[in-house]
N, C-alpha and C positions, 0 to 999 in steps of 0.2 A: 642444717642437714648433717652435720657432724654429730651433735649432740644427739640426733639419731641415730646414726650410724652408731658409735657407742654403746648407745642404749640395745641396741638389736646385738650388736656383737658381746656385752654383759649376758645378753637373754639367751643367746647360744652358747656360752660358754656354761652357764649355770645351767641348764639343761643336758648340756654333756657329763654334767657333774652327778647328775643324778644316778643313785644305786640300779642297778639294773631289775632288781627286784618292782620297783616300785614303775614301769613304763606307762600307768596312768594317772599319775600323782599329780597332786593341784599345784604342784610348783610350776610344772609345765605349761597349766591354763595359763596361771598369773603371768610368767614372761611372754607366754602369745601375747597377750591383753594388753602388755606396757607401752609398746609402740603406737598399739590403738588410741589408747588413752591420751599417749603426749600427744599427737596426730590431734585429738578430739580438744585440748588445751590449747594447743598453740593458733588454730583455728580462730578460738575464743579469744585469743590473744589476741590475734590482728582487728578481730571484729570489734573489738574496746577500741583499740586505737581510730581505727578509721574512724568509730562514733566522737569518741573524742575532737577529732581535728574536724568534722564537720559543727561541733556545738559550738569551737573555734567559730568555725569560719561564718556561720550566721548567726549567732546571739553576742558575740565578745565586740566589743566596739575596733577598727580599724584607724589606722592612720588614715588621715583625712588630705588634701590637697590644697585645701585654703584652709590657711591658719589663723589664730583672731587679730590682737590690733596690729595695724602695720606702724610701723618704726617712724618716726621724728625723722623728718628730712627737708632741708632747704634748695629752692633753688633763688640762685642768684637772679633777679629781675631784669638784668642786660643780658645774661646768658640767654635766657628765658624770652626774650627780645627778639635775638639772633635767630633761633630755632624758630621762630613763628614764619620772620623774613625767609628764611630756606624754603619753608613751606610751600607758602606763598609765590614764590619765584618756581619751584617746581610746578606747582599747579597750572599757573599762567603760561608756562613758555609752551611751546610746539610741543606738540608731541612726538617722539622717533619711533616710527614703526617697526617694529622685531628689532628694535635695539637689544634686550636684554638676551633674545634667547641666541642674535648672533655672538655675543660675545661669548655666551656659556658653550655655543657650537665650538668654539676654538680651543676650548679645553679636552673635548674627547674625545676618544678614540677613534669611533664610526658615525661620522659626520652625514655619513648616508642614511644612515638609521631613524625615523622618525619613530618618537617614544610618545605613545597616548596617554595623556594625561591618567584617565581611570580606565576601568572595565566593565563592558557592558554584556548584556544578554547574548545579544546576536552578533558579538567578535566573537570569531575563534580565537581561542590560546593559542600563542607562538609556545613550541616543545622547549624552548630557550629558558620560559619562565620557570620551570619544572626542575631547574639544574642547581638551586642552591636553595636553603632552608630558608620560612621565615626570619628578619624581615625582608631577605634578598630576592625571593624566590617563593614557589608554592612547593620545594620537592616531596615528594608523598603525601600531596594533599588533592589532588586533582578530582577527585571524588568530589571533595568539602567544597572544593571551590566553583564546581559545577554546577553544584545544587543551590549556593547560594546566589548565584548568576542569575537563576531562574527568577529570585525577585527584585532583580533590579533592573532598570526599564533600557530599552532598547537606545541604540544611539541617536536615532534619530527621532526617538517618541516625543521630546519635548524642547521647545526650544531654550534655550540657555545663554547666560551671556555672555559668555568667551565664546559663541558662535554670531559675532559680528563683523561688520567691515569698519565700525570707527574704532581707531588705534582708542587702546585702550592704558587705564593706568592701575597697577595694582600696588596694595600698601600690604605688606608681610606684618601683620601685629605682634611681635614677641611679648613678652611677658615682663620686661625686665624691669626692675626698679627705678631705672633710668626717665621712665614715663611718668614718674609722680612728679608732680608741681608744674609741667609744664603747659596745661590746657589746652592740648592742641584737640581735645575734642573736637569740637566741630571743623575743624580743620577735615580731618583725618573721614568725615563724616563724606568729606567731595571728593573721595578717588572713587572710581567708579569699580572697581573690586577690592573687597577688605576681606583680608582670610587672617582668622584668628586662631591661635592655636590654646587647644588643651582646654582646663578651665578657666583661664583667663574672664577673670568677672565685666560687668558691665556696670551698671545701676550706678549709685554711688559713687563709682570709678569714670562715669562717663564724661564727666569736664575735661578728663585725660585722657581718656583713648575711644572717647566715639560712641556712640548705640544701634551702628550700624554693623551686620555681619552677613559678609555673602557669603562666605567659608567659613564654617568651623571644622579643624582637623585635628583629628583627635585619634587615642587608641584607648580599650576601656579602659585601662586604668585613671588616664587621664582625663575623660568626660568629666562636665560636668553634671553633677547630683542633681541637684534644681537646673532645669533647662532655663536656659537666660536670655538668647536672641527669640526676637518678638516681629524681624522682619517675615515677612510672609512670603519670599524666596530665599530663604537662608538655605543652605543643603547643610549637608554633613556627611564630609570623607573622612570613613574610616580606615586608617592602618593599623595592616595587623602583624605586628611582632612575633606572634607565637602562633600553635594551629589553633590551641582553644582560641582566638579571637574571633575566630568563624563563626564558631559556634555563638557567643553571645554577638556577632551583629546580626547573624540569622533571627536571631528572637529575638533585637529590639526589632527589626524588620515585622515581625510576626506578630505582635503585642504578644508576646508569651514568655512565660519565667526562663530565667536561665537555670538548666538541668544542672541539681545541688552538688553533682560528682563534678560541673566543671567548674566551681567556686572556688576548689584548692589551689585552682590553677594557678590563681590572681595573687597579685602581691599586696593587694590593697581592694579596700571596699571596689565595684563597678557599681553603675549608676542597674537598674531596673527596667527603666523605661527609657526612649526619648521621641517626646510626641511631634514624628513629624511623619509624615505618609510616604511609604517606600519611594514613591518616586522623589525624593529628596534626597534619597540616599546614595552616596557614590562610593566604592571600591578603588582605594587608592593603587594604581598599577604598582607592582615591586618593585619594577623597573625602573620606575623615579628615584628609588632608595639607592638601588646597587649602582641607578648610573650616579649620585651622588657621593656614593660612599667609594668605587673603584675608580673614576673618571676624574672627576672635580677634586677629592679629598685624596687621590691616591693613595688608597688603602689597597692591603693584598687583599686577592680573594678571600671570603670568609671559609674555616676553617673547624673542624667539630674539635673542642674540649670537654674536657671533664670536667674541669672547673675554672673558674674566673674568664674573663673576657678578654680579649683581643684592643678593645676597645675600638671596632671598626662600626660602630652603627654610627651615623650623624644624628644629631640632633631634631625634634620636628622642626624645630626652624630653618636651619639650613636646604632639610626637605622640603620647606615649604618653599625657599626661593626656587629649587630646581619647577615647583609644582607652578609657580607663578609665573617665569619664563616661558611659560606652553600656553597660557592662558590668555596672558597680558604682553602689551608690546615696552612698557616702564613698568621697573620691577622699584621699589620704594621700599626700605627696611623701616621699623620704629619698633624701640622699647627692647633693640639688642645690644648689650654689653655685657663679657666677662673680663673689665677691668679687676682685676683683685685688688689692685692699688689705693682704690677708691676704699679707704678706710670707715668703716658704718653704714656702709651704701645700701638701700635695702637689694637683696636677690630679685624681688619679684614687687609691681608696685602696689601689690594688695594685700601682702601678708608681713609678718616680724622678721624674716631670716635674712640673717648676713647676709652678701656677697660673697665670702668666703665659703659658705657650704656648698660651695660650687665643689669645692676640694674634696666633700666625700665622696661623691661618685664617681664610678668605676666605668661604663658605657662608654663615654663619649670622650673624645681627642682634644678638650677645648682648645688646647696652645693651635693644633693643624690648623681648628676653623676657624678661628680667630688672622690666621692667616690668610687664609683664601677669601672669608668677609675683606679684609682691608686690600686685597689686590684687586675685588674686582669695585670696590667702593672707588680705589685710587684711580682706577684703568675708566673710571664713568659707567660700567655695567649697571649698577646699582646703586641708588641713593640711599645716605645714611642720614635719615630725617632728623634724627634726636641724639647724630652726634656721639652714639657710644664706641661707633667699632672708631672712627677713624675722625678727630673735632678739628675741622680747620679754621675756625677761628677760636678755638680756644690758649689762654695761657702755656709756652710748650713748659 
């Protein structure tokens, strides 16, 4: 606007300059006409650009989410021993009913408050959710979030099975490296609810983490590209971090493209499709989030910036034990650790990346949740199957 401005203020001054003689002279058209013309250029200007970063964002290849070979790693045979016996011993004993979600009751604020899992068709919204921006909140989205309401089925449409009366037991699947070599697949394959997060693979991976999946929770970036659970009650709860996320679970909902203007939005390739039939699909409440992130992890309320983070979002796993507490009466972690200690560890146990690349992002609190993982591991809340957040019989 300046460089307009300028330009127009040149054009008035050189028009004032003109001999008085000459009051229809072509000088006068040409500086009418200059403003037009940058006007008609700069236009052209943005309209390159915007082409530009759309030939980005669908022909250029993206970072990808599973990486190729994964990393050389041993485990010890007696370790490895240990962890089955845990298992095992979990499996078989009693089960405590609303164990986990009493103890998480004791961390929050409004003990009164019952928090529902997802959202359905035929709840109303509390005005509450409305009060803080994705991932805490819908604020200025209530529109998006109404209409996407519309295709997903009612509460009581379908029976499910966190709507039973046998105490139930869930296993939170993290991702962590931690799960390679240890075979607890078919272990892991007898808790009666398995929620997986993100792309976390199966196939090949299955001698270690199972081929069963009742939850996959996910947000697009994090979906996976090839669909992988093959159970035929598997759902898939999506969070959504940002508003565009609406928009593309609306149109996997829909079997429809996602509209090419909301593809800048993404930081990384999203999946297309995912072939499951709307009533599979669940809306993760926000409320699971912010009571995560302000209650359990005490973080301040979220905050608008300009730039860089606060680092108050929790992680999906963390999320996911809040989500598994409502669901399940034993809540079971496997395949969480951010030891950094653990020199060559692989990050994840499907792909090449350190442990240590934990270090370049900026999101997440690990030292907080690392915390609150081992107190409520310590306090019996929570079982830590594979031993990362908290090893009681390992080497100290």
């Amino acid at each position: 606007m300046e460089g307009t401005r300028s330009l127009r203020a040149r054009g008035y001054l050189a028009s004032s300059q003109i001999p008085e003689e000459f009051p229809d002279s072509t000088g006068k058209e040409n500086n009418m006409r200059l403003p037009k013309r940058w006007a008609t250029y700069r236009c052209g200007l943005v309209l390159c650009v915007v082409v530009v970063l759309l030939v980005l964002v669908v022909f250029l290849p993206w970072f990808e989410t599973e990486t190729s070979k994964p990393l050389a790693w041993h485990v010890n045979n007696a370790h490895k021993k240990q962890v089955h016996e845990l298992v095992h011993r979990v499996l078989k004993s009693p089960c405590r009913p609303g164990s986990a979600r009493k103890s998480l009751l004791a961390r929050l604020r409004d003990t009164t408050h019952m928090t529902q899992p997802f959202l359905w068709r035929d709840v109303p919204l509390p005005d509450d959710l409305f009060l803080y921006p994705p991932p805490f909140g819908f604020r200025s989205l209530r529109g998006n979030v109404e209409d996407l309401l519309k295709l997903l089925p009612e509460a009581d449409s379908i029976p499910l099975p966190e709507k039973t009366d046998k105490c139930r037991r869930c296993v939170v699947m993290g991702n962590g490296g931690i799960l390679r070599g240890l075979e607890l697949g078919p272990l892991i394959n007898r808790f009666d609810t398995i929620i997986r997060l993100n792309s976390g693979p199966l196939g090949e991976f299955s001698v270690d983490v199972g081929n069963r999946t009742s939850i996959r929770m996910s947000y697009p970036e994090g979906t996976p590209h090839r669909w992988i659970d093959t159970d035929p009650d598997t759902v898939f709860v999506a969070v959504v971090y940002k508003s565009v996320d609406i928009s593309w679970i609306s149109a996997m909902m829909k079997k429809l493209t996602v509209p090419l203007w909301d593809w800048l939005f993404f930081w990384q390739k999203v999946p297309d499709q995912i072939p499951l039939e709307p009533h599979r699909f669940r809306l993760l409440n926000p409320e699971i989030i912010k009571e995560t992130a302000l209650d359990l992890l005490e973080y301040p309320p979220p905050r608008q910036r300009l730039w860089g983070s606060d680092q108050n979002v929790p992680t999906m796993g963390i999320s996911a034990l809040n989500l598994a507490s409502l669901l399940c009466d034993e809540v079971s972690l496997a395949g969480f650790s951010y030891n950094l200690s653990r020199q060559g560890a692989p990050l994840h146990y499907y792909d090449h990346l350190h442990i240590n690349a934990m270090l370049k992002q900026t999101s997440h609190n690990v030292d907080r949740e690392t915390e609150l993982l081992l107190s409520l591991v310590r306090e019996g809340a929570v079982t830590d199957l594979t031993q990362g957040i908290h090893c009681s019989f390992c080497p100290s």
